[in-house]
C-alpha positions as CSV (number, residue, x, y, z in Angstrom):
1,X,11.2,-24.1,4.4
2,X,11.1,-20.1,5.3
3,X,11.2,-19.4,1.7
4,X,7.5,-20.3,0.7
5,X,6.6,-18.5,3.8
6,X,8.4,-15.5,2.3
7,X,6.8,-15.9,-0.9
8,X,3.5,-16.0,0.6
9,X,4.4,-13.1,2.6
10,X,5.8,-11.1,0.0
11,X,2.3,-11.9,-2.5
12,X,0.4,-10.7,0.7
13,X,2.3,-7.4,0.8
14,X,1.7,-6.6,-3.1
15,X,-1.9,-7.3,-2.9
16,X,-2.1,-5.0,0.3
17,X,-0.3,-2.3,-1.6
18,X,-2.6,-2.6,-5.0
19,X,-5.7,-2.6,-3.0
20,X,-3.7,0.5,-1.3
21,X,-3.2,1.8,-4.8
22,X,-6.8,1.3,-5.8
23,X,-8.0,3.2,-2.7
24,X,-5.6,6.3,-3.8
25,X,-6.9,6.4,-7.5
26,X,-10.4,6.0,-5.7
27,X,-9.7,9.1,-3.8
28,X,-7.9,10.9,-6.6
29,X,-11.4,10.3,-8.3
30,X,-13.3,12.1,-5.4
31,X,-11.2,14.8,-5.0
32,X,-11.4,15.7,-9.0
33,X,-15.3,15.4,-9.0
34,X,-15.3,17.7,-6.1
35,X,-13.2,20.2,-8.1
36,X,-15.6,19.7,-11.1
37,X,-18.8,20.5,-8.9
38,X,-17.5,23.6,-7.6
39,X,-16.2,24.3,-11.0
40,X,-20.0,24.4,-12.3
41,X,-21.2,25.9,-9.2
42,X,-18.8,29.3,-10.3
43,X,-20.0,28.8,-14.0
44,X,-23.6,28.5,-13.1
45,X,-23.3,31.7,-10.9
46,X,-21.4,33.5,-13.2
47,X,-24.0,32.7,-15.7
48,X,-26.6,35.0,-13.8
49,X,-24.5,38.2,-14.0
50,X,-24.9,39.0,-17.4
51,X,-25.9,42.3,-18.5
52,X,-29.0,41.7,-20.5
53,X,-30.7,40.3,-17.0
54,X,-32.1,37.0,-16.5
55,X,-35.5,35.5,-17.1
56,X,-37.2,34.3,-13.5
57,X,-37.6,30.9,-15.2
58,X,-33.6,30.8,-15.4
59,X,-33.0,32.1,-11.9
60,X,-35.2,28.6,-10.4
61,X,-33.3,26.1,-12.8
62,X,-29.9,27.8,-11.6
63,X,-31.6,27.6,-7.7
64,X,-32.6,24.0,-8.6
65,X,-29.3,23.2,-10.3
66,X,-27.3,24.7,-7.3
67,X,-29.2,22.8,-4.6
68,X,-28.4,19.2,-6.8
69,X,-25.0,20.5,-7.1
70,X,-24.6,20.9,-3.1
71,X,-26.4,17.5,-2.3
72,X,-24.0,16.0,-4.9
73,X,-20.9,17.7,-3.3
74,X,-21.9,16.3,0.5
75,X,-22.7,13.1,-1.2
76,X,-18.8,13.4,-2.5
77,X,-17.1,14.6,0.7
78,X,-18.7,11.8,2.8
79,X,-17.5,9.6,0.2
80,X,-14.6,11.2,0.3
81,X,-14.5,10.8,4.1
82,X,-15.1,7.6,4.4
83,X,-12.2,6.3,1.7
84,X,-10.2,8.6,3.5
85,X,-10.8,6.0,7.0
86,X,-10.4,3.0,4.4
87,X,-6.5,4.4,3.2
88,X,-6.1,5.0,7.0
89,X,-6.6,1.5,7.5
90,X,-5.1,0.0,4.7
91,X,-2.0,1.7,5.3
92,X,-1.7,0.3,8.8
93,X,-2.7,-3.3,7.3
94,X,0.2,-3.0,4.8
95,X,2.2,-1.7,7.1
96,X,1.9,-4.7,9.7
97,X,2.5,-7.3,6.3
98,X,5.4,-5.6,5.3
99,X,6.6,-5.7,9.2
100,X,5.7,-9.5,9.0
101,X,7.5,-10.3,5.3
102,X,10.9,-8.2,7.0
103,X,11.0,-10.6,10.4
104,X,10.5,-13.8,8.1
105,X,13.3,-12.4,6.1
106,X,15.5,-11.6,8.9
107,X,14.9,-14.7,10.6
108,X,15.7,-16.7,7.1
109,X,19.0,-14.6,6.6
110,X,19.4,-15.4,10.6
111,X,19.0,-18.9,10.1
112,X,20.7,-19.5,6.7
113,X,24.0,-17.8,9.0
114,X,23.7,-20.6,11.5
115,X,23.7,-22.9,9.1
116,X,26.7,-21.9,7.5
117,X,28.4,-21.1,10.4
118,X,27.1,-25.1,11.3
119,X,28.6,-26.3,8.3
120,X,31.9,-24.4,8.1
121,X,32.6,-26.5,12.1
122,X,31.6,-28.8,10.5
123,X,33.8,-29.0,7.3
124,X,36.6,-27.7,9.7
125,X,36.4,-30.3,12.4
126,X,36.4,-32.9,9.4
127,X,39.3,-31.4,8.1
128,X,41.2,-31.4,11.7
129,X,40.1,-35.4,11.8
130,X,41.6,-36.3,8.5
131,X,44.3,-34.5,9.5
132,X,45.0,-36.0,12.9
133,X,44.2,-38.9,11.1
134,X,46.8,-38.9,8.1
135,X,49.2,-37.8,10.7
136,X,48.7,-40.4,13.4
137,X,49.1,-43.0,10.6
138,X,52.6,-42.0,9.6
139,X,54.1,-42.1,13.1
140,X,52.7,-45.4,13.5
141,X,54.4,-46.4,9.9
């Protein structure tokens, strides 16, 4: 009977540790487009220091550019934040279904012991019967 629970359990554990999986990659995600904005940030200020000077119209679509580019990077480190909190909690829910799936495991293996320990009495008091038997026979013969 404990071994549909501990299929159950064990299904419950993989799906924790994809969803787990899913937030990583998620993160992974963030932390790369975070990289990328900065990335353009350096290239867009590098742009301005070349020698032949730049046109005013340039220097307010590099402003503009740079103010999208910082909005986008808070918009990314909340994100970033807050999936962050979600891995904190999914590790702690995978964490309490893979405690769960190893006491319904230990308590199968515990159970599965008794009952061989049950059934080894029980095959040896069967065997001490037949015997007292078979011998109890031949001093009455």
């Amino acid at each position: 009977r404990l071994e549909a629970a501990l299929r159950l359990r064990r299904i419950a554990a993989d799906a924790e540790s994809e969803k787990l999986r899913n937030l990583m990659l998620q993160r992974q995600k963030l932390e790369n487009s975070l990289t990328t904005v900065s990335e353009e940030r350096v290239a867009a200020c590098a742009s301005v220091q070349r020698p032949d000077g730049v046109p005013s119209v340039d220097l307010r679509a590099l402003s503009s550019f740079i103010l999208g580019l910082e909005a986008r990077a808070r918009t990314l480190s909340e994100a970033l934040c807050r999936v962050n909190m979600q891995i904190a909690e999914q590790q702690k829910r995978l964490l309490k279904v893979e405690q769960d799936e190893r006491s319904l495991d230990k308590l199968r293996a515990k159970r599965l012991t008794e009952w061989n320990l049950n059934s080894a009495r029980e095959i040896e008091n069967t065997a001490q019967e037949l015997w007292l038997l078979s011998h109890t026979r031949n001093t009455e013969a």
